[in-house]
N, C-alpha and C positions, 0 to 999 in steps of 0.2 A: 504493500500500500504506500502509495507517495507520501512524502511527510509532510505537515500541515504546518506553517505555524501561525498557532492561537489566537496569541495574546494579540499583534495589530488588527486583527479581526475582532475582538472582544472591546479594544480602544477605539472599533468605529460607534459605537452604542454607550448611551447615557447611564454609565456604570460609576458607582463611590469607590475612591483610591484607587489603589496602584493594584496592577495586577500580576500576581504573586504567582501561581499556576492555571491552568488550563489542563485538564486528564479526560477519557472517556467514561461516562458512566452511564449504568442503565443497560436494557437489553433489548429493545425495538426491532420490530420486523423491520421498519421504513426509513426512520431518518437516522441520522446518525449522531449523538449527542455527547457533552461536555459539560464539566463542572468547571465554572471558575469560580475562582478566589482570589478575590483583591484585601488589602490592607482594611478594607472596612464593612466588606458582605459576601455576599454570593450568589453564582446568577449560573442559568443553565444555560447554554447555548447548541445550539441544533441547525447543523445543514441541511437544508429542505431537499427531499428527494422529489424533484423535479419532474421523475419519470414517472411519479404516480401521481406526485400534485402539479399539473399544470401548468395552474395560474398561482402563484405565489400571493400574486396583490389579493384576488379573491380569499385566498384561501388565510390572509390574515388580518384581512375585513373579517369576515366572519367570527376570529376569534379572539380580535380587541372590541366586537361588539356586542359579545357573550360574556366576555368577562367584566366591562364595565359596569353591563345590566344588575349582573349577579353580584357587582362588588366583590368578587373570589379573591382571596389572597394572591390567585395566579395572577399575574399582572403580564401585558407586554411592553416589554422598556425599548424606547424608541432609539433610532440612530443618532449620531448628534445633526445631522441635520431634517433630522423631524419623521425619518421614514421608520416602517413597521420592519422592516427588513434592508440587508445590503446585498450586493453582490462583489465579490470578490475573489479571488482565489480557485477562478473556476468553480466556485458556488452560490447558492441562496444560503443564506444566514441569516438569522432572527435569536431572539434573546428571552428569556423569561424569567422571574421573580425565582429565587428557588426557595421552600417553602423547609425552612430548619425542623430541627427534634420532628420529625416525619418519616415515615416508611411506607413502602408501599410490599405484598406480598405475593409470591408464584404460586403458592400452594395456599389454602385454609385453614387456619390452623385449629379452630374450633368454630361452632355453631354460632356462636353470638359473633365472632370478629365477621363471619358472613352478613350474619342479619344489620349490622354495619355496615357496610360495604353496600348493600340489598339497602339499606334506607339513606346511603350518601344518593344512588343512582337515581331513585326515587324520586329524591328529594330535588334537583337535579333539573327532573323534566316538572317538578310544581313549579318548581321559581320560573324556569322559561315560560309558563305558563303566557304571561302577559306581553310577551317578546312576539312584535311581528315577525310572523315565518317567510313573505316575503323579502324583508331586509337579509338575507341569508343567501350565498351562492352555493350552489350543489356542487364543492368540493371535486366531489368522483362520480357521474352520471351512474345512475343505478346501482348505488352500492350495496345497499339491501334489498333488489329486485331477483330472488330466487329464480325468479324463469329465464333472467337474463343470464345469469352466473351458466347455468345449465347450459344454456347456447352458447356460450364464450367455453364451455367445456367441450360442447358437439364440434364446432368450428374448428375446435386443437386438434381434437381426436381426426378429425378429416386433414387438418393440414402435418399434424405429427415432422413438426421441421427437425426436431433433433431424434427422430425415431426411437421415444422412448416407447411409445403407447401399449407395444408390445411385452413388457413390463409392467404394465397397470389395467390390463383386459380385464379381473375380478373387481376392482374397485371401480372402474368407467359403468362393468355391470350394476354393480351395486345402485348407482348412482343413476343411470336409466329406468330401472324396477321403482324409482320413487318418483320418478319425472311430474306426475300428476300432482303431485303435495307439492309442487314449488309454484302452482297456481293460487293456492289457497288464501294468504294473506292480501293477495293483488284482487282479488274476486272480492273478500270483503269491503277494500277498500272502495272498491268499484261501486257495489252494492250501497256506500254511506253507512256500513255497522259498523266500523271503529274509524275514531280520527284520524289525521293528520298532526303531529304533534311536533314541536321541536326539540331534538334527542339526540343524544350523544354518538349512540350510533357505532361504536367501539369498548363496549363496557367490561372487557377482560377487567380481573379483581386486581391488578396490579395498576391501573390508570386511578384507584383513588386512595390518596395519602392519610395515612391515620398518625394520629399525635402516640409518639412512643411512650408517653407518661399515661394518658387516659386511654388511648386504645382506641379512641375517638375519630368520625371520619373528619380532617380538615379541609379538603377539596378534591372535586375530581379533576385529571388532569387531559392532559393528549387529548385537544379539543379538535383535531383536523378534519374529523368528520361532522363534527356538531353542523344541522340541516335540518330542514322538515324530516321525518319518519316516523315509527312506528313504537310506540313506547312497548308492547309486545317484542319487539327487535330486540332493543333493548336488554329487555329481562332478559330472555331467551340467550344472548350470548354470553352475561354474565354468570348462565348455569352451567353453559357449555363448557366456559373454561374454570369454574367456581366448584362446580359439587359433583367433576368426573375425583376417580381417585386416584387417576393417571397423572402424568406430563404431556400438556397438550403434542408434544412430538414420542409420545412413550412409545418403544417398541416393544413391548411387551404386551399384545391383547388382554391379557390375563390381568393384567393389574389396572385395566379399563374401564369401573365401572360406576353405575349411578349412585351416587348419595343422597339417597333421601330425603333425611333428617338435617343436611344442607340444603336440598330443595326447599323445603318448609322454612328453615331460617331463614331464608336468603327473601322467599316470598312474601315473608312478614313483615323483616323491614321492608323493603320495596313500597307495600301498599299501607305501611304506614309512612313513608317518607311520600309517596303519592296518592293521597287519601283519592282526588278525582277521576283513579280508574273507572270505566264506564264497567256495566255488570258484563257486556259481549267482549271487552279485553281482558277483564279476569276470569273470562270462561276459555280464553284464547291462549293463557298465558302458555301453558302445558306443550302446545300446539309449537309457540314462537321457540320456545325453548327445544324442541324438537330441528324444528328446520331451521334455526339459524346455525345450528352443529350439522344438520346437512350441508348446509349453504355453506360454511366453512371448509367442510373436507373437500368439497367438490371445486372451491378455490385453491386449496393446497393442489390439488390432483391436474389442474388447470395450469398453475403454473410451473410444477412436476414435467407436463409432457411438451408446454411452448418453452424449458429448457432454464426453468429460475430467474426471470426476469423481476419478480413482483417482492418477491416474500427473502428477505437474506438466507440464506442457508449456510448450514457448518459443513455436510459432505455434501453428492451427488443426488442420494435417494432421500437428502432431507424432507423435501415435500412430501412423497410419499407416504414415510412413515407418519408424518403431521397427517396426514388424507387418513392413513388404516384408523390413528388413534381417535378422529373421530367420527366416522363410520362406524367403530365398533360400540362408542357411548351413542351414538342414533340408534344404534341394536337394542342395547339398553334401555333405552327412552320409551323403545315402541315395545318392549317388556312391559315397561311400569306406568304405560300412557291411561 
């Protein structure tokens, strides 16, 4: 990897004192991120992956105008000449507040730090509540459109550029035998029985910070996809990666499976962080939770066979095994639906 240096890049943004280091932290599919440290705070800094987020300007309108609403600790700290972002260094660079005595978690570590988690997310899409959804750009065109995911999956499979496909023939099946359930949520929508809501949209249990002393959630964070969707979306991938008992890349089937008694945690903060679920999205929830773990794997499996384009990977068959691990908790799902 070319080496980078920091700190002039960290000195184009309205940051206190001197700055002292610059290191990687954190573990993101998409952007690439940094802690720095100056003589008097700390600030995160991240190079926007361009190849998935387009439009930079849009995509940090949307998320200095999510956090001012909400008043979040998360902050975006501006350039010194006034902008959300730089370019430089052969990248997009942006800045953000970094939020002290904070952790965020890979795994769950108990029922209540879930049900936590479940009433930050909650809580989350209340406040957006009074936030026009047209002030908001669509980030990623269809990011939670199940039917579409599918056909970006059928398209791979017919162009197969790096001929993996032949390597992933059970999973591609897997993922055609469901084909019909990726219409479901879009049919509701259709129909007018659940809203259009403004949501996060990426709620893995690691995007919200809890205070190390109380255990308490402080903010959510990785707002790059905050847009209109689906508070059902929502719930649904925070089970996915929340109450499996795997690693969402676990290659071990066997250690793959549903947690219950996390489902329920998780669901009760939720709808008490968002009391105004309508009764047809808490009859739905089960459902979102279902297929946004479909809609996942069959994204992993997606950019698996067009050759790792989207998702970072450690070896070659990373996608894959991230595609079987959740495939197998969909199996589980449609167990205990």
């Amino acid at each position: 990897m070319k080496y980078i240096d920091l700190k002039p890049i960290a000195e184009k943004f309205n940051i206190e004192g001197a700055v002292l280091s610059a290191a990687p932290t954190g573990n993101g599919h998409i952007n690439d991120t940094y802690l720095v440290v100056t003589d008097s705070a700390k600030y995160i800094l991240q190079r926007i992956n361009t190849h998935v987020f387009r439009s930079p300007d849009q995509l940090m309108h949307n998320i200095k105008a999510v956090t001012e609403f909400m008043r979040s600790p998360l902050q975006v700290i501006t350039t010194r000449d006034g902008g959300l972002f730089t370019v430089t260094q052969g990248g997009h660079w942006r800045m953000m507040t970094c939020i002290e005595n904070s952790y965020s978690c890979e795994q769950v570590d108990d029922p209540e730090q879930f049900c936590e988690i479940g009433r930050a997310y909650g809580s989350f899409i209340h406040e957006l509540a009074g936030f026009p959804a047209r002030n908001l750009f669509e980030t990623i065109e269809g990011f939670h459109d199940t039917r579409r995911r599918f056909e970006q999956l059928m398209r791979a499979c017919e162009a197969d550029p790096v001929e993996r496909k032949k390597t992933a023939l059970e999973e591609v099946r897997f993922a055609c035998e469901r084909e019909k359930d990726t219409d479901v949520l879009n049919d509701c929508v259709r129909r007018g029985e659940i809203p259009v809501r403004v949501t996060h949209n990426d709620t893995k249990i690691n995007n919200v910070l809890l205070d190390r002393d109380t255990g308490k959630a402080v903010c959510v964070i990785d707002l790059d996809t905050v847009m209109p969707g689906l508070a059902i979306n929502d719930f649904g991938d925070a089970i996915r990666s929340g109450a499996s008992t795997g690693r969402e890349d676990e290659d071990d089937s066997g250690q793959v499976r549903l947690d219950v008694d996390l489902y329920r945690s998780y669901a009760e903060g939720f709808l008490a962080g968002c009391p105004d679920m309508t009764e047809k999205e808490i009859e739905l929830m089960p459902v979102g939770a279902r297929l946004m773990t479909l809609e996942c794997g069959i994204r992993f499996l997606t950019d698996y066979i067009e050759g790792d384009h989207y998702f970072k990977t450690d070896y070659p068959e990373h996608n894959l095994v991230r595609c079987r691990a959740q495939f197998r908790l969909v199996q589980e799902m449609e167990e205990h639906l």
